[in-house]
N, C-alpha and C positions, 0 to 999 in steps of 0.2 A: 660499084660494079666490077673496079678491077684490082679489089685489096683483099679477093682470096685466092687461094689456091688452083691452080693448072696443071692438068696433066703437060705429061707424063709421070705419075708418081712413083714412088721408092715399090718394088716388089714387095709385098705385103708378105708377114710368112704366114704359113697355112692356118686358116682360122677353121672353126665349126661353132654351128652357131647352137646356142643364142651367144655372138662376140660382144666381146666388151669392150667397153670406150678406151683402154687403154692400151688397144692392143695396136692402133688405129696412127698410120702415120702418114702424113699428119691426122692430127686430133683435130677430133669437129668443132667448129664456134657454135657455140649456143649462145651466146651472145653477153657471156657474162661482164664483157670488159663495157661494153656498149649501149644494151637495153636501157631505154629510160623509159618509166613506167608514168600515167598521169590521170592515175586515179580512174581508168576507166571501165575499172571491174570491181569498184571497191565494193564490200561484203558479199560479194559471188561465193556461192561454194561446187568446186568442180572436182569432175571424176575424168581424169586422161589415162585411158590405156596403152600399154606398151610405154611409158611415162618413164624409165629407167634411162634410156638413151637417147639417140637419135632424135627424131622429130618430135617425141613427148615430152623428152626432156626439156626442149627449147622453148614449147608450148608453156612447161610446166612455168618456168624460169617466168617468163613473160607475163603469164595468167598472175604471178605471184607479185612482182613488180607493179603489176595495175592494180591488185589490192585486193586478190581473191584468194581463199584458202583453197589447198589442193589434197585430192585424193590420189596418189602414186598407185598404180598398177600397174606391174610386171609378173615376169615368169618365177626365173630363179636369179637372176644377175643382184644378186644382193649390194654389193660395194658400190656397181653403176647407181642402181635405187639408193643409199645410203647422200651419193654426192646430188641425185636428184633433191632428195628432202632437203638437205643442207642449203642448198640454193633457193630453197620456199624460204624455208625459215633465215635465212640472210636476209630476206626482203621484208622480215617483219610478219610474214604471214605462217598458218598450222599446217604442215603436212603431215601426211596418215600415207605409209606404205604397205601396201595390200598383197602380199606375194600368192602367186596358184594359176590355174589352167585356165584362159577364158573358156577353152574347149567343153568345158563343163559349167553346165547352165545353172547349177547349185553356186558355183564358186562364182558367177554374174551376178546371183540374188546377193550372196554374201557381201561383192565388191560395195553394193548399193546398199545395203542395210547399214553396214561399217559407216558409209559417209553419210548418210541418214541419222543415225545414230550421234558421231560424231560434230556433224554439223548444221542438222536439224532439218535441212530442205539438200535440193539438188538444183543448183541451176544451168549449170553447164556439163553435155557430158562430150566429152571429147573419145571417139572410137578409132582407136590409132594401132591398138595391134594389131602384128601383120607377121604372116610365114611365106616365105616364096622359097624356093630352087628355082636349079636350072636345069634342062633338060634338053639333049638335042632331038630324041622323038618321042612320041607318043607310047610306045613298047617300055622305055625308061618309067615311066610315072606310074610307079604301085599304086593299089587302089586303097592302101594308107595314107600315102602321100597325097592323094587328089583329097580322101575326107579330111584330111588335119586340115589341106590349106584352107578347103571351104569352111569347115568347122571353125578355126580361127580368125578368119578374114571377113565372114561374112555372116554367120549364124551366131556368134558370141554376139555381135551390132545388135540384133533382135531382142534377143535375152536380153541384153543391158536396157535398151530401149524401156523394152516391156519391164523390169525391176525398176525403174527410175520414174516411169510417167507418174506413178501416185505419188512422187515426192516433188513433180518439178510445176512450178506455178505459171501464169501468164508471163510469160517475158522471156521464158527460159530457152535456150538452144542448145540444140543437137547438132556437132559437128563430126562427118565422117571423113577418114582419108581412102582415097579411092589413088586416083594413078593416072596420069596420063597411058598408061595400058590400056585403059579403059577404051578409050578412043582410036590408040594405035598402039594394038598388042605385039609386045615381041614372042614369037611364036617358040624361043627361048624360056618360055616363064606363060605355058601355056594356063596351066592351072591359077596361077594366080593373077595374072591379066583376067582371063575370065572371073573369076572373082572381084576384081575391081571392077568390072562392066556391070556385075550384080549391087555392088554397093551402090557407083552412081543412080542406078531406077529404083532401087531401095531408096536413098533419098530420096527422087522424088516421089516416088509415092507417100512416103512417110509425110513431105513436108504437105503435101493435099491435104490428107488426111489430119492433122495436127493443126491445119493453122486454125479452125475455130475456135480450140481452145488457147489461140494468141502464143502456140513454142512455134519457135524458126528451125527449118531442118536444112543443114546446106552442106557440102563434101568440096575439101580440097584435092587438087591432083598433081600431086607434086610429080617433075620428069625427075633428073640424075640426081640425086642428091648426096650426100657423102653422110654416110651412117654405118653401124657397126654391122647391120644386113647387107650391104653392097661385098666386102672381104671376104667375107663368112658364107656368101650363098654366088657367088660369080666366078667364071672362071678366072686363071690369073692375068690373063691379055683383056680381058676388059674391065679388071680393076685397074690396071696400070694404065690404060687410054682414058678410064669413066670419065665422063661427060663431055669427051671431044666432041661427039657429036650432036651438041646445040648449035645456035648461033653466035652464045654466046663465050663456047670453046673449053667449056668448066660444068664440074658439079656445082650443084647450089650446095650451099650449106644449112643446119638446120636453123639457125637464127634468123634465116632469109624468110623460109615460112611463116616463125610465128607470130609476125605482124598481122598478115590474115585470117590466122585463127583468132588474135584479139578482137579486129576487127567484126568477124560473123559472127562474135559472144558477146557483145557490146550494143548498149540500144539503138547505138548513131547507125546499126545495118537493121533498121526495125523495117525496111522492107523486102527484106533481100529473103529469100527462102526458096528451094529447092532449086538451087543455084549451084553451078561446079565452078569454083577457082581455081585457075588454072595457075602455077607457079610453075616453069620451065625451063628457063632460062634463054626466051627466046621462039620457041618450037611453039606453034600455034597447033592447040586441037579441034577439031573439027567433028 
């Protein structure tokens, strides 16, 4: 708990996003020196979005170390996606990087055909892209800006859903990333907290619906976390405090995560479904 990093950090210089991992200082753990994987995903075949960086990557890394083959989905950040694949395939297992727009519901069917294609079924899909700003009022927020973030954050989850169900069998799970926003929005990040308060009832509704046919549907909600989104989409006085204010005085990192996602993808969570985890570093949501 107390062998990462603490604000106050170095001034970040100006990023736009989508940032890359290397712009990023300190650089995020995704757990490469660490993870140790135990066969709890062997011959899985998974679809992670936003899988280039931050919280996917780490997912990715993990999913791969447990023994599942991964399908890489990002935007454009080509070199981030390049060191993602490289760390599948370090552990032995196939990655497949998928670049284009969740925002477009063609390029959803596409991501799921490819790993269909590719690896014959779909067991895990992991809904991890995400677009946020910051915004101090409501007059700031174009009515581009409000449909990109819903369009990415929340209506791509659908389409993929819906492209994947005819490939995913009994057992399979759907996991979304949703926010502690969800719960307690910063009115900072109006549009996309509400978007993550969509994802969470999305889950459950999804996981109702689904559980007849034996898929588990359940949403992490990660608080501070240190990713290439935080530099790139925050002002510079709260990247340079992020995550003072948990309890436990720090960002998480994304390695911290993806022990949970192993977890809700794995049979040993065969009861768990429309379920929110909470990862926060402390900060209880309600």
């Amino acid at each position: 708990m107390t062998d990462f990093p603490k604000p106050p950090f170095d001034r970040q210089r100006p990023l736009t996003p989508p940032a890359r991992d290397a712009d990023m200082d300190p650089r995020p753990d995704y757990g490469e020196a660490h993870y140790k994987g135990s066969g709890r995903l062997s011959g899985r075949k998974a679809i992670i979005t936003g899988a280039d960086s931050g919280i996917g990557r780490a997912v990715a890394l993990a999913f791969a170390r447990e023994g599942a083959d991964v399908l890489v989905s990002y935007y454009d950040e080509h070199d981030d996606a390049r060191e993602t694949c490289r760390l599948v395939e370090s552990a032995g297992r196939t990655a497949l990087a998928v670049a284009g727009d969740v925002k477009d519901p063609k390029h959803c069917r596409a991501i799921v055909d490819k790993a269909a294609g590719a690896f014959g079924q779909v067991d895990i899909l992991v809904n991890n892209a995400a677009h946020q700003k910051t915004f101090a009022n409501p007059e700031e927020i174009s009515d581009t800006e409000w449909e990109v973030t819903f369009a990415t954050n929340i209506h791509a989850m659908f389409y993929l859903v819906k492209a994947a169900l005819p490939y995913m069998k009994a057992g399979s799970a759907i996991i979304n990333t949703t926010s502690v926003n969800a719960d307690a929005p910063s009115p900072q990040l109006l549009a996309y907290a509400t978007t993550k308060g969509a994802i969470q009832n999305f889950t459950g509704g999804l996981a109702q619906m689904l559980a007849e046919r034996d898929i588990r549907v359940n949403c992490v909600a990660p608080g501070p976390i240190w990713t290439p989104l935080i530099p790139s989409t925050m002002p510079e006085e709260k990247v340079h405090n992020f995550g003072s204010q948990v309890p436990m005085k720090r960002p998480g990192q994304p390695c911290e995560l993806a022990p949970v996602y192993v977890l809700l993808a794995s049979p040993e969570a065969s009861y768990v479904s429309g379920a929110t985890v909470a990862v926060t570093g402390g900060k209880p949501i309600i």
